[in-house]
C-alpha positions in Angstrom: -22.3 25.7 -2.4 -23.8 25.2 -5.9 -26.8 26.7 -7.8 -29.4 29.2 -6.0 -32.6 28.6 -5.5 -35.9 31.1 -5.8 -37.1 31.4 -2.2 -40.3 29.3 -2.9 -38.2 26.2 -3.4 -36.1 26.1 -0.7 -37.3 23.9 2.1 -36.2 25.4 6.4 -35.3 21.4 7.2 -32.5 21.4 4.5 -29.5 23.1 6.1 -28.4 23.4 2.2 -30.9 25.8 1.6 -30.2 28.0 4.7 -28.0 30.9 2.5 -30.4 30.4 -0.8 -33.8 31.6 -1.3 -34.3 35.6 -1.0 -31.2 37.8 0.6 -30.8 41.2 1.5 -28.0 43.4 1.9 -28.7 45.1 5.2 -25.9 48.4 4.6 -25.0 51.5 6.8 -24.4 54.4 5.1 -22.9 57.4 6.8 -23.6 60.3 4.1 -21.7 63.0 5.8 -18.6 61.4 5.3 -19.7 58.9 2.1 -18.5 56.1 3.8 -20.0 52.4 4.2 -19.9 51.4 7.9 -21.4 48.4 7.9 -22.4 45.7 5.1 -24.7 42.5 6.6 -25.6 40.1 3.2 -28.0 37.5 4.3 -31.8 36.6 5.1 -33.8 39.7 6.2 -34.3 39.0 9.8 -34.3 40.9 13.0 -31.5 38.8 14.3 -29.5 40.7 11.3 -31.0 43.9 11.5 -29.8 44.1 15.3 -26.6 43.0 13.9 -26.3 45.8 11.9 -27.4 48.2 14.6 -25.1 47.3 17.2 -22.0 47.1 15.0 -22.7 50.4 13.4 -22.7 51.6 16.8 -19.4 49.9 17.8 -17.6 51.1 14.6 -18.4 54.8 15.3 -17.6 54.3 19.5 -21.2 55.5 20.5 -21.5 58.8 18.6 -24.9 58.5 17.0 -25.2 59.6 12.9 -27.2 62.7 12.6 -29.6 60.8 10.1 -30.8 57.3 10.4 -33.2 56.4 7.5 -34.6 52.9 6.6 -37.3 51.4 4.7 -40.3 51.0 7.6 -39.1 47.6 7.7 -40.0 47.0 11.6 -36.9 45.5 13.0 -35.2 48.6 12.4 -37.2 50.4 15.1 -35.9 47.7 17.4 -32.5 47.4 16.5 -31.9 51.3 16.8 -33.6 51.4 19.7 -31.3 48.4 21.1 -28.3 50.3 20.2 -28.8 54.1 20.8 -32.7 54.2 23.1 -32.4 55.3 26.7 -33.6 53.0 29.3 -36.8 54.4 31.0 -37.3 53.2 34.6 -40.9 53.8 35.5 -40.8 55.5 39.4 -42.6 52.8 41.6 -46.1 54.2 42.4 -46.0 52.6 46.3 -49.5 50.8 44.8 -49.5 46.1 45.3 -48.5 44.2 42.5 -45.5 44.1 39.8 -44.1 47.6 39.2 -44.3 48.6 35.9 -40.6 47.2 33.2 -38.5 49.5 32.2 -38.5 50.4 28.5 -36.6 52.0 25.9 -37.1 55.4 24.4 -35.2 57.3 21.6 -33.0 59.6 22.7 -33.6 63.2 22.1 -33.5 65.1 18.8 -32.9 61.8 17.0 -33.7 62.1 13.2 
């Protein structure tokens, strides 16, 4: 792969350049039981973030960690929504035009 590159000089048309530039460690930690769940290296995306989500998930078959922390970066809202929320279905109000989507919520006593 060769030398890295500082994110300012790598160029999104050069497929060389696609694993340089800035990179994140995206990592799930389960502090109860000190264990790493889940380690995604790569560009800080939502794409990955999701990643992370749904394979943490996977890994512990559905049971959902008594903590989830994260830096306020946004995706993370999304991605744990993605792979713990609870689909909403908005009742139909018997009123013309599109009824209302469904959406996700967090389930309850999530911390």
């Amino acid at each position: 792969m060769g030398a890295g590159k500082k994110e300012k000089h790598c160029r999104a048309d050069d497929p060389a350049d696609a694993q340089r530039g800035d990179n994140w460690d995206h990592v799930a930690y389960d502090s109860e039981h000190r264990l790493v769940l889940r380690v995604v290296p790569g560009k800080r995306t939502a794409e990955n973030t999701e990643l992370l989500g749904a394979d943490v998930k996977a890994r512990t078959r559905g049971r959902r960690l008594d903590l989830i922390t994260t830096d306020e970066y946004a995706p993370y809202r999304t991605a744990i929504l993605k792979a713990y929320g609870q689909t909403v279905v908005p009742p139909r109000t018997g009123k013309p035009g599109r009824p209302r989507q469904a959406y996700q919520v967090p389930p309850p006593n999530l911390n």
